[in-house]
Structure formats: structure tokens, C-alpha cells
C-alpha positions in Angstrom: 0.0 0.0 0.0 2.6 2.5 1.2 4.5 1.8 -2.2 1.5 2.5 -4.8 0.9 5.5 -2.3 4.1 6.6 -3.3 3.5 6.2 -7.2 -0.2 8.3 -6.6 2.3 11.3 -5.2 4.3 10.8 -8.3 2.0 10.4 -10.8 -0.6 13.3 -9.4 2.7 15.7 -8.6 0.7 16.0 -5.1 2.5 19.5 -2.6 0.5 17.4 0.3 -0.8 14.1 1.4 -3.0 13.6 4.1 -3.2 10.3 6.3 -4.4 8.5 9.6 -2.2 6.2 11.8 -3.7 4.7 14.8 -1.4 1.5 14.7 -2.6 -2.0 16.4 -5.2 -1.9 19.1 -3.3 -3.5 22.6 0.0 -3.9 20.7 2.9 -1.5 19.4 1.5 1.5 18.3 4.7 3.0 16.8 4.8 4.2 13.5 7.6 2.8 12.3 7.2 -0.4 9.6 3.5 0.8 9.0 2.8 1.9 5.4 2.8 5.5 6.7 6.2 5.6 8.0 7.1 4.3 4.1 5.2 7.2 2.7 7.1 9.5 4.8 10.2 8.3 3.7 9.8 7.9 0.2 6.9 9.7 -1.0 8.7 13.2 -1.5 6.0 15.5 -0.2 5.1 17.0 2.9 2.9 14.5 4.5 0.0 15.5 7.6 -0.7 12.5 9.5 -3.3 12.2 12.1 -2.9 10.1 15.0 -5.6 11.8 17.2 -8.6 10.5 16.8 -10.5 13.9 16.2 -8.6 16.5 14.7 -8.3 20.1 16.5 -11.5 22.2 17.6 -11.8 24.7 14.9 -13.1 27.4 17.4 -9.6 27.9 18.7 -6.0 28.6 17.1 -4.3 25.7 16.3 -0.4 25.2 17.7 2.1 24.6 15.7 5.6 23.4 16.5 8.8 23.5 14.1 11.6 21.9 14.7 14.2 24.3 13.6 17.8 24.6 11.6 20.4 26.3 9.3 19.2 23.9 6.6 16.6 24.4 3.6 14.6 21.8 5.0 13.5 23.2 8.4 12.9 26.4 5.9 10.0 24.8 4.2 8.7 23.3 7.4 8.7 26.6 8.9 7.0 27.7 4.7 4.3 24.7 5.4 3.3 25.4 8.7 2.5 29.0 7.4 0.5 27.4 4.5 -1.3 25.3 7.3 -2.4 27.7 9.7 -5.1 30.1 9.7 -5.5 33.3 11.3 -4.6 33.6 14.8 -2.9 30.4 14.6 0.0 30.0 17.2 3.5 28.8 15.3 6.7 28.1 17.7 9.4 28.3 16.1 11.8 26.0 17.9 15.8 25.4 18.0 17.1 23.1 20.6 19.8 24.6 22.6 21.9 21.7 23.1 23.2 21.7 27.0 26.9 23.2 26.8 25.4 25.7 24.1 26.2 29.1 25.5 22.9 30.8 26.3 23.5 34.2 25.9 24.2 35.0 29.4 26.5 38.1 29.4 25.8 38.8 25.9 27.7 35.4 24.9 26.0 33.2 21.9 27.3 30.5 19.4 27.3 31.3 16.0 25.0 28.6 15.1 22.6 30.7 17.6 23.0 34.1 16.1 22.7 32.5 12.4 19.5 31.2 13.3 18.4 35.0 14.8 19.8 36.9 11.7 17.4 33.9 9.2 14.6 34.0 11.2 14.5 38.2 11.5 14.5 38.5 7.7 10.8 36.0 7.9 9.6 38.3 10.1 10.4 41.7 8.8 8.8 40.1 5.7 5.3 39.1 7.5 4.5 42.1 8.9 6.2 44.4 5.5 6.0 43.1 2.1 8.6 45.7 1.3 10.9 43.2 3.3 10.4 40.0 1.1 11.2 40.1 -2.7 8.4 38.5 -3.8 5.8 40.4 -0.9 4.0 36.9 -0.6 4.7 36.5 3.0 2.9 39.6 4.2 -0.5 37.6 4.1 0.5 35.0 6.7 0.9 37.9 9.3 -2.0 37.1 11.3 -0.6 33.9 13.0 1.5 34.5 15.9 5.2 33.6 15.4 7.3 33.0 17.7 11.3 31.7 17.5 11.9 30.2 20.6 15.0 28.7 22.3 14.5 25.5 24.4 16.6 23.9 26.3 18.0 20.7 26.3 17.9 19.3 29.8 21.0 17.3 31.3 21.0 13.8 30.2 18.3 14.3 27.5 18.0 14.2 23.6 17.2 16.7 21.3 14.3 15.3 20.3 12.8 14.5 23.4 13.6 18.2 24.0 11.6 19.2 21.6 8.9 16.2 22.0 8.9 17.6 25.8 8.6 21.5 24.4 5.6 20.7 22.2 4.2 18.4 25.0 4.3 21.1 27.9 2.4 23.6 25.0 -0.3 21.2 23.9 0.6 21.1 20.1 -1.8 20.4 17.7 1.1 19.6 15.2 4.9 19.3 15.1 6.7 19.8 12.1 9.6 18.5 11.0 11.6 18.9 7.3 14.0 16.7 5.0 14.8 17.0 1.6 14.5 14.5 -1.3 18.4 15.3 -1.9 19.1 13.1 1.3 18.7 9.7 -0.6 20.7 10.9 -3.4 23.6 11.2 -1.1 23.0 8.3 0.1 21.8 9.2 3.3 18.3 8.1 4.8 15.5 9.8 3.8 14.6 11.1 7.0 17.3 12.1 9.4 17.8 10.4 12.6 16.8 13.2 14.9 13.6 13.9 12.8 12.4 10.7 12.7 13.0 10.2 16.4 10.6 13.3 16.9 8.2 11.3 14.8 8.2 8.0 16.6 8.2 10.3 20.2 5.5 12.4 20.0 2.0 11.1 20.2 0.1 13.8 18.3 0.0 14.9 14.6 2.2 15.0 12.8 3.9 16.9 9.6 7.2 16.0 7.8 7.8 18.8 5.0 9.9 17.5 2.0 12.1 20.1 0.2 12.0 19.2 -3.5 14.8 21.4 -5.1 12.3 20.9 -8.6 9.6 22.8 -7.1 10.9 24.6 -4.1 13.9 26.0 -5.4 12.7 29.6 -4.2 13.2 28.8 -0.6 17.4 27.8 -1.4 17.1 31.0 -3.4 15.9 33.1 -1.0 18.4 31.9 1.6 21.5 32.3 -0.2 20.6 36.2 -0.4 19.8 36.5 3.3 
């Protein structure tokens, strides 16, 4: 099944697929092995997947969680959750401090940290001023409430149970990771170890954004003049 899912994406050049894991009443209810978890890997497009039984009251914003990076891919997560959400929607924007990170106490910061400041600024400036964006489109997503935030990885503890932890405490509706369909030409896995470790961790929903440098070659672009 997950296979001719796979050649439906293909053939129908689908941005999204939607899908429902719920896993095997009174048995392991992980999603790894399931036909879903081969979608994901393979299909090379963002996926939602639903693992809640209803999805999110519509009478309230919905909260979004993106696992965030330097790389393209956690761009077009970051891209897909604005697609996703709907006025008033709540996005957290989140990078891991891993636990010898310098936190900025007396003005001190890694590089890594500042990077991630100076990419996530220019997003910003461009929601709330089209001036600030070449293209203006991302003026019309700011209505959701955005926020970059800095968690901390506790002593002992992964970053993905940081983050799984993080969206826990917030009551996500949705965590977002990204990858890229260049991974497997490189011959790395299709999903990276710390992404997919968020997936099999948190119980929720789900969304794993796939950059395609065919179709979302506007996101590298942008970033290389940021």
C-alpha cells in the first residue's frame, strides 16, 4: 500500500498528502514499519498524518511546533506550517539549545545561535512588511502569531525528546519536521535520525515537509541572499 501510495504522489505531482495512523489496538502502536512511516520516507512530499482520533477544535487557534535549523529543509517546514495555519494560529518556532550551548548570558551566543536570529529576522520583517520580502507573498500570513523560541536541552536528555517535551508542555496540535529528497541521493536516509526520532516520540499529529529542489527551489534561493 505504502508503495503504490508513493506512485499516486508521483503520478498526481501532489504539494501534500494527508493520512491517519492509529497502529494495532493493545500492541505496538509505533509508527515505524506501518505503510505510513514508508510514505514518509519515500513519498517526496510533505505529509500530515493524524494520529488523534478527532482533529483540533476549529473554534480555537491551532499550535504549531517547528523543529528548527540552518538547513533548507526546516525552511520549508517553517514555509508549510505558514501554509497550514489560519488566522490567529499559534507557530513556535523552535531550536534546541543543546546543553553546553552558551545561552547568551552576558551577551555570549554560538554562531549557530545568532545565524538562526539573523534567518529568522528577515521572515519576520517580511510578515509584517511586504517591502521586506522580494516577492511580498509572506505579508499575508501575518496574522498567526510567530514566535522563535530557544528550548533547552535538559542534562542527560536528547534533542528530540527536548523538543517532543517542548511541544508536549504547549499542547501542540502539530509538530513539524523537514527533509529534503536530496538526502537519498547522497545516500543518506530519507529522514534524518533526529527527525524521525521526533516522529516516533510524540504522540500527536504530525507533519514531515519535504524540500524538492524541482519545485521549491525559491526557498534555497531566497536563503543564499539572506
Amino acid at each position: 500500500v505504502g508503495v503504490q501510495l508513493c506512485n499516486d504522489i508521483q503520478s498526481a505531482k501532489a504539494s501534500f498528502i494527508v493520512m491517519g495512523f492509529q497502529g494495532r489496538k493493545g500492541k505496538d502502536r509505533h509508527i515505524a514499519g506501518s505503510n505510513v512511516m514508508e510514505v514518509l520516507q519515500r513519498g517526496k512530499c510533505s505529509a500530515i498524518v493524524f494520529r488523534e482520533s478527532l482533529p483540533p477544535p476549529v473554534h480555537r487557534p491551532w499550535k504549531f511546533v517547528v523543529s528548527t535549523g540552518l538547513n533548507v529543509a526546516a525552511t520549508k517546514a517553517f514555509i508549510d506550517a505558514l501554509r497550514l495555519s489560519r488566522k490567529g494560529d499559534i507557530i513556535h518556532v523552535v531550536y534546541v539549545r543543546p546543553f553546553l550551548e552558551p545561552s547568551g548570558c552576558g551577551g555570549l551566543e554560538s554562531g549557530r545561535t545568532q545565524a538562526l536570529r539573523k534567518k529568522y529576522e528577515g521572515f519576520f520583517d517580511g510578515l509584517h512588511d511586504a517591502k521586506n520580502w522580494p516577492s511580498g507573498k509572506l505579508v499575508k500570513f501575518g496574522d498567526r502569531d510567530v514566535q522563535l523560541v530557544f528550548a533547552p536541552q535538559g542534562y542527560g536528555e536528547g534533542i528530540a525528546q527536548a523538543l517532543v517535551r517542548y511541544a508536549d508542555n504547549l499542547e501542540a496540535d502539530f509538530v513539524m519536521v523537514g527533509t529534503s529528497a536530496l538526502r537519498v541521493d547522497k545516500g543518506k536516509k530519507p529522514i534524518g535520525s533526529i527527525s524521525q526520532q521526533i516522529i516516533m516520540e510524540f504522540k500527536g499529529n504530525v507533519i514531515v515537509s519535504s524540500y524538492n529542489p524541482d519545485t521549491d527551489a525559491a526557498i534555497a534561493t531566497r536563503l543564499s541572499v539572506s
